[in-house]
C-alpha positions in Angstrom: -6.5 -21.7 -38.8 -3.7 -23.9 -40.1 -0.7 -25.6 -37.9 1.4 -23.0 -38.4 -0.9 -20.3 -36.7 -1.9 -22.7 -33.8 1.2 -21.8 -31.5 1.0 -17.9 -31.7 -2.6 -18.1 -31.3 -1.8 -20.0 -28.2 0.5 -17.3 -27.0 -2.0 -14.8 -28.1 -4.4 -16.3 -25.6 -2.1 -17.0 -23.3 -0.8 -13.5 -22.9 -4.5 -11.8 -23.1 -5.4 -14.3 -20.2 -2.2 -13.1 -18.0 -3.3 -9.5 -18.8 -7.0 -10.0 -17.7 -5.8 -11.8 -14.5 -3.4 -8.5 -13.8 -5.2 -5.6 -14.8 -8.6 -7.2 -13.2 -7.5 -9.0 -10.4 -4.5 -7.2 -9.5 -4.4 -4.8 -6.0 -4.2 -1.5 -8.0 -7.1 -2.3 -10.5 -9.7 0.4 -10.8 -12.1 -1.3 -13.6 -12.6 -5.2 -14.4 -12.5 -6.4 -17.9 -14.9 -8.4 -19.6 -15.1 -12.1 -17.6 -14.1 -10.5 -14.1 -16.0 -8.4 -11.6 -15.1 -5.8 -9.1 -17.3 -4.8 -5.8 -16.4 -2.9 -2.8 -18.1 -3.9 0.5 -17.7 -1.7 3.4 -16.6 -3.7 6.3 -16.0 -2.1 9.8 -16.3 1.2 8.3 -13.8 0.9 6.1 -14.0 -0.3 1.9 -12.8 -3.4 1.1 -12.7 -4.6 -2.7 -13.4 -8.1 -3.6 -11.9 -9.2 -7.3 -13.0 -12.1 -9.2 -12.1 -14.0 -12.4 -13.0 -17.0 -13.9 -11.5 -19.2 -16.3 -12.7 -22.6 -17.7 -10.0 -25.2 -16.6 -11.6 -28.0 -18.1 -15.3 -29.2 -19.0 -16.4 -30.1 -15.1 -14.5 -26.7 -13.5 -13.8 -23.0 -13.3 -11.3 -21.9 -11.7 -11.8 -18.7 -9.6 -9.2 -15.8 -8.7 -10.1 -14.1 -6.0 -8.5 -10.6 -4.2 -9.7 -8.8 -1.7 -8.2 -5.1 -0.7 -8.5 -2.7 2.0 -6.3 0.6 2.2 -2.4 -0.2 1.1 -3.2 -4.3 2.1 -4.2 -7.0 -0.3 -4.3 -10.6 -0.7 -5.3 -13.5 -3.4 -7.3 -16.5 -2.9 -8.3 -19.1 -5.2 -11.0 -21.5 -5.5 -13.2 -23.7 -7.8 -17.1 -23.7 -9.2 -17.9 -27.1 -10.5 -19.9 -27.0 -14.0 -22.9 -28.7 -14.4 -23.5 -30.4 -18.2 -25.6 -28.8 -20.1 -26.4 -25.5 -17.8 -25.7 -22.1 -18.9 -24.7 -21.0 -15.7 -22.9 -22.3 -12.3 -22.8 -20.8 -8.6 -20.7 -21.8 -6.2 -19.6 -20.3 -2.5 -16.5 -19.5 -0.6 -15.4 -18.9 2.6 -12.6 -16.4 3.3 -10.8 -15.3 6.5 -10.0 -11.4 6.4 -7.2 -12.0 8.4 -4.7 -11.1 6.0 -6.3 -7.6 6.0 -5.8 -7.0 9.5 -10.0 -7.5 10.2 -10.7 -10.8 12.5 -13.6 -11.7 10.4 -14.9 -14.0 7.2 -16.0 -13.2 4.7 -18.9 -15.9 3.0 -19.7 -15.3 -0.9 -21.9 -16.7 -3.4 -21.0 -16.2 -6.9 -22.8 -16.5 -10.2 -20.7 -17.7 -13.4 -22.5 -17.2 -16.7 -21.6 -16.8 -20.5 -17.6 -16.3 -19.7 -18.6 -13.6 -16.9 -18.6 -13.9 -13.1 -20.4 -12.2 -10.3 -20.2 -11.6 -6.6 -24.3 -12.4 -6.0 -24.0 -12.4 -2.2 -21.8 -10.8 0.8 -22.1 -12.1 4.4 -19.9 -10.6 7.0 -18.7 -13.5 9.7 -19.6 -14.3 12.9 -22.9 -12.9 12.9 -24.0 -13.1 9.4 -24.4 -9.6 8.3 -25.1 -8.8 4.6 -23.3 -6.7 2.8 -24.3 -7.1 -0.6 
């Protein structure tokens, strides 16, 4: 690519990465794209869906949107998964309060980042550590 192409290559990107973090991670989303991951837990009774995207901030970390759903009520939450050198893949954990969504509960995940793509692995519904994936 010469100099000339570099910038609208970056706006290119930049514009496909905006897209993928609204269309995957956005409240209304139905399917995630390629690098992002959609699952819906039932807590209480009622479904709850839990959105993830990763994106490589730098060598060491990837950044992590998170958003979580239940009936007409969503929020976002954001965290990081530090990158180990020379591993193909990364895990890393988060703790969420469903507060937001009107349930007086937290939410503990473990997710799995690997080859551009992320994962919720694991679902455990706080206090009393139920699983729910």
């Amino acid at each position: 690519m010469n100099v000339a192409n570099r910038g609208s290559a970056f706006r290119f990107t930049s514009a496909v990465a905006s897209a993928t973090f609204f269309f995957a991670c956005g409240p209304l989303a139905n399917a995630a794209p390629g690098g992002c991951s959609q699952d819906v837990l039932k807590i209480d009774g009622a479904p709850v869906t839990v959105g993830l995207c990763a994106s490589k901030t730098d060598a060491k970390t990837i950044a992590v949107a998170e958003t979580f759903t239940s009936k007409s009520t969503s929020f976002a939450h954001a965290t990081t998964i530090d990158v180990f050198p020379g591993e193909e893949s990364s895990r890393g954990i988060d703790d969420v309060s469903l507060e937001p969504l009107g349930i007086a509960k937290h939410l503990h995940i473990s997710m799995h980042v690997k080859a551009g793509t992320i994962a919720l692995e694991h679902a455990l519904l706080l206090p009393g550590a139920v699983p729910l994936k």
